[in-house]
N, C-alpha and C positions, 0 to 999 in steps of 0.2 A: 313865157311870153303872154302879154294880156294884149286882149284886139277889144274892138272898139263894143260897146254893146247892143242888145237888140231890146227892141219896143217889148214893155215887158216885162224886161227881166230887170230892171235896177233897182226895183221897192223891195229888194230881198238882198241877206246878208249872204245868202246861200239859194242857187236855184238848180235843181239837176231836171234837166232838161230830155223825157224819152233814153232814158242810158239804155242802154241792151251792151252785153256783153258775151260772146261766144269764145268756144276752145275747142281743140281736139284732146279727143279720149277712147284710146284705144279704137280711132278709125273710125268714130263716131265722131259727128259735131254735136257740143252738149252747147244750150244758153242757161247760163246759171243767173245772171238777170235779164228782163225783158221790160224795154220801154217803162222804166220807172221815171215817175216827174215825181217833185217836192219841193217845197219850199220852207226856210229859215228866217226866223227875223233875225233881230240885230239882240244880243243877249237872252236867244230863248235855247233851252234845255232842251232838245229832240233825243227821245229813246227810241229804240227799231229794233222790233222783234220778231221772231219767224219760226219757223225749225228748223231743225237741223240741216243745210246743205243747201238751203234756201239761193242764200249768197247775199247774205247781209255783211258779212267780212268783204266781198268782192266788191260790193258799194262804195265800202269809205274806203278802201285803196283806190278804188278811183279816184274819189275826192281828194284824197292824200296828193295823188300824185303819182300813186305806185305801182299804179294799174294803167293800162291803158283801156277804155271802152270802144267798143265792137261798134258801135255808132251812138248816137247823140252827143248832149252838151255839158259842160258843170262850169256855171258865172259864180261867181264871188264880185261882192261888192259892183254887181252889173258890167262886170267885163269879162271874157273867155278867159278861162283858166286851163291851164296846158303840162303837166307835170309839177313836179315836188315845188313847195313855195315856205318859206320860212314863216306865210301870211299865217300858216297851216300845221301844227303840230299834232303829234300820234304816239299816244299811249298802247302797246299790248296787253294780250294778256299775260305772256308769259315774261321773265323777268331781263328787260335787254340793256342794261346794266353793265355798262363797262368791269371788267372784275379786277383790275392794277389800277382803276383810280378808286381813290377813295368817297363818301358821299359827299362833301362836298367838289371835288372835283369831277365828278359824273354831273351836279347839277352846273356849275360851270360852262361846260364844256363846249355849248352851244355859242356861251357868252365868248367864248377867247376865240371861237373861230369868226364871230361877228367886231373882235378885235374890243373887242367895250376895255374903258380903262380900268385898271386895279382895282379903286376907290370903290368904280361904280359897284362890279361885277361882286366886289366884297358883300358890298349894301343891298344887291340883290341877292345874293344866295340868303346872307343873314336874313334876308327877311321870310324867306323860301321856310329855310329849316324852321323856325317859329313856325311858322305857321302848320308846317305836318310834326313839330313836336319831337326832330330829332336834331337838337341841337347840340345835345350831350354826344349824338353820335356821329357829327360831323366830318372825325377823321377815320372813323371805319372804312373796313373792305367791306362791298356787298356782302361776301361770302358770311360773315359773322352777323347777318342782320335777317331778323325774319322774312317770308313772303310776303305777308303788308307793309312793312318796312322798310322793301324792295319797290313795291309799288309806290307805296308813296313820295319815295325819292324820284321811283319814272316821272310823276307828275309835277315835281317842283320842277323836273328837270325841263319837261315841256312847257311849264309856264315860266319859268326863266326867261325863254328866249320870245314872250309875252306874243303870243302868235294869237290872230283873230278870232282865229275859229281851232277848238279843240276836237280830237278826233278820237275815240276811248273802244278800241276794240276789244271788249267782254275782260276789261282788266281786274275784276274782282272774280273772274271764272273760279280760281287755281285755288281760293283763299277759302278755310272753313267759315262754317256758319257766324259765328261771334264777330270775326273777324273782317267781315264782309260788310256788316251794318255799322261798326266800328269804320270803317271805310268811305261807306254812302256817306255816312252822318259828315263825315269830312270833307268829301269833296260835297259833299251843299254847302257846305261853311265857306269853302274856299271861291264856290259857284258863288254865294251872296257877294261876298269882297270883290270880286273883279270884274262878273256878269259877262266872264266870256260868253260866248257862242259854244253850244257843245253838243257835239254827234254822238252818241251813245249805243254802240250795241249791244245787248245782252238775249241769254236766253230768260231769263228770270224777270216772270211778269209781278212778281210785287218790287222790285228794282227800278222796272220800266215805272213802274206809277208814280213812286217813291218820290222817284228823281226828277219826273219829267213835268215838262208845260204841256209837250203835247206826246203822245205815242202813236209810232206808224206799224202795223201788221202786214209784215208779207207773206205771199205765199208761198204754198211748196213749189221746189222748181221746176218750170223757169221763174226765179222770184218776182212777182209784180206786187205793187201796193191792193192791199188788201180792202183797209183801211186805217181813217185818220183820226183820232180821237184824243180832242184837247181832255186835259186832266181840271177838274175845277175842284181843286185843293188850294187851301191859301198858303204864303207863304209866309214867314219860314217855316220849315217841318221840321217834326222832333218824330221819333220811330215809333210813340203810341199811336199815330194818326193811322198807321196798318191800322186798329182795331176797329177806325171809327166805321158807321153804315155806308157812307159815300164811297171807301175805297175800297171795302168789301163788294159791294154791289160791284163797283166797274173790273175788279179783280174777277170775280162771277165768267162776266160777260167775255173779258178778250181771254179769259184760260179755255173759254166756249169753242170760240171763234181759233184761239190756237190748237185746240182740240182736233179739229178739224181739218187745220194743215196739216199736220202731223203724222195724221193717219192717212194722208194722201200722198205725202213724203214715205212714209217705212213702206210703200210697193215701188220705189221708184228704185233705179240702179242707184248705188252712190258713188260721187264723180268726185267728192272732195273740193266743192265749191262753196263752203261755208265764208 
């Protein structure tokens, strides 16, 4: 259900509004986020980084849809947004992949339930598989397909049903090192072609820089924004740009600044609110 908006909020693709979020845990009330505001443009790359149990996963299920928040707001295109929206797509980390369809029918799948005709739904996947490279593997079962292979299908499969704003909960976690940057390098290829809008969690701050236009730092929990810090890298990026002094330096800086969460996070209980 969208309601109407407020003064304010409608210059943003994304505005989350004071979130707080609480739970019980074992007869305790824990807040695993508290009063978080932020803001999205219309085609900008947002990375969101923190440690461990922060609840930077508890965020974008809000925003998904999949959460409910303990109090505040989250606008989309300047009007209240209120559970799951097709506006809104969500990648994992781990691999959630139908396993009796095959890859092109997993990226479908969104399309036959939105009823799209044949033709169309053909012309989108085909252009899907190109573009992550597994055309040859079109009528595989997950199960024969590697972890990046896995993932990259999650994402044709989320941009299939071409939703506004992308939502990527730490989807390169699970993948070894080669394979990870083999990944990034693709979804910015895929981020140049379409310009969605894109939510990005990870723990991995050269990822966060990598990828992003801007990066947000939160803290140990209760998570609140830490800070906000635009990346002034130009684009397009190629993976030597790690070496160069500008992302060195700011790498420096927020591995400093996460330092610091981190170690304020391992004396706390863990509640399992990442």
């Amino acid at each position: 259900m969208a309601l109407a908006a407020e003064p304010g909020i409608s210059g943003n693709k994304l505005a989350v509004v004071n979130l707080t979020r609480e739970f019980n845990f074992k007869h305790r009330k824990i807040t695993a986020i508290q009063g978080i505001s932020l803001e999205v443009k219309e085609g900008e790359f947002v990375t969101i980084l923190g440690p461990s149990g922060c609840g930077k996963s508890t965020l974008l299920r809000i925003i998904a849809g999949l959460t409910e928040a303990s109090s505040g707001q989250v606008y989309k295109d300047g009007r209240l947004i209120q559970g799951p929206g097709r506006d809104r797509g969500m990648v994992f980390q781990s691999y959630t992949l139908f396993p009796w369809l095959t890859v092109r029918q997993n990226i479908e799948f969104g399309l036959n339930l939105k009823r799209v005709e044949a033709d169309r739904r053909h012309e989108i996947v085909n252009h899907y598989l190109d573009i992550i490279g597994l055309t040859a593997f079109a009528d595989a079962f997950p199960k024969s397909l590697s972890g990046g292979m896995k993932q990259r299908v999650a994402i044709a499969r989320a941009l299939a049903n071409d939703p506004d704003i992308l939502l990527m909960d730490e989807p390169f976690g699970a993948l070894d090192a080669q394979t990870r940057l083999v990944m990034q390098e693709l979804l910015l290829k895929i981020w140049e072609e379409t310009r969605k809008t894109i939510l990005f969690v990870t723990h991995d701050v050269e990822e966060a820089i990598f990828l992003g236009d801007t990066v947000y730092i939160m803290t140990a929990r209760p998570g609140r924004l830490k800070a906000r810090i635009p990346v002034p890298l130009s684009r397009p990026r190629s993976f030597e740009i790690k070496n160069s002094r500008v992302f060195l330096e700011l790498k420096t800086s927020i591995l400093e600044q996460i330092r610091e969460e981190s170690l304020k996070a391992a004396t706390m209980m863990p509640a399992g609110c990442d």
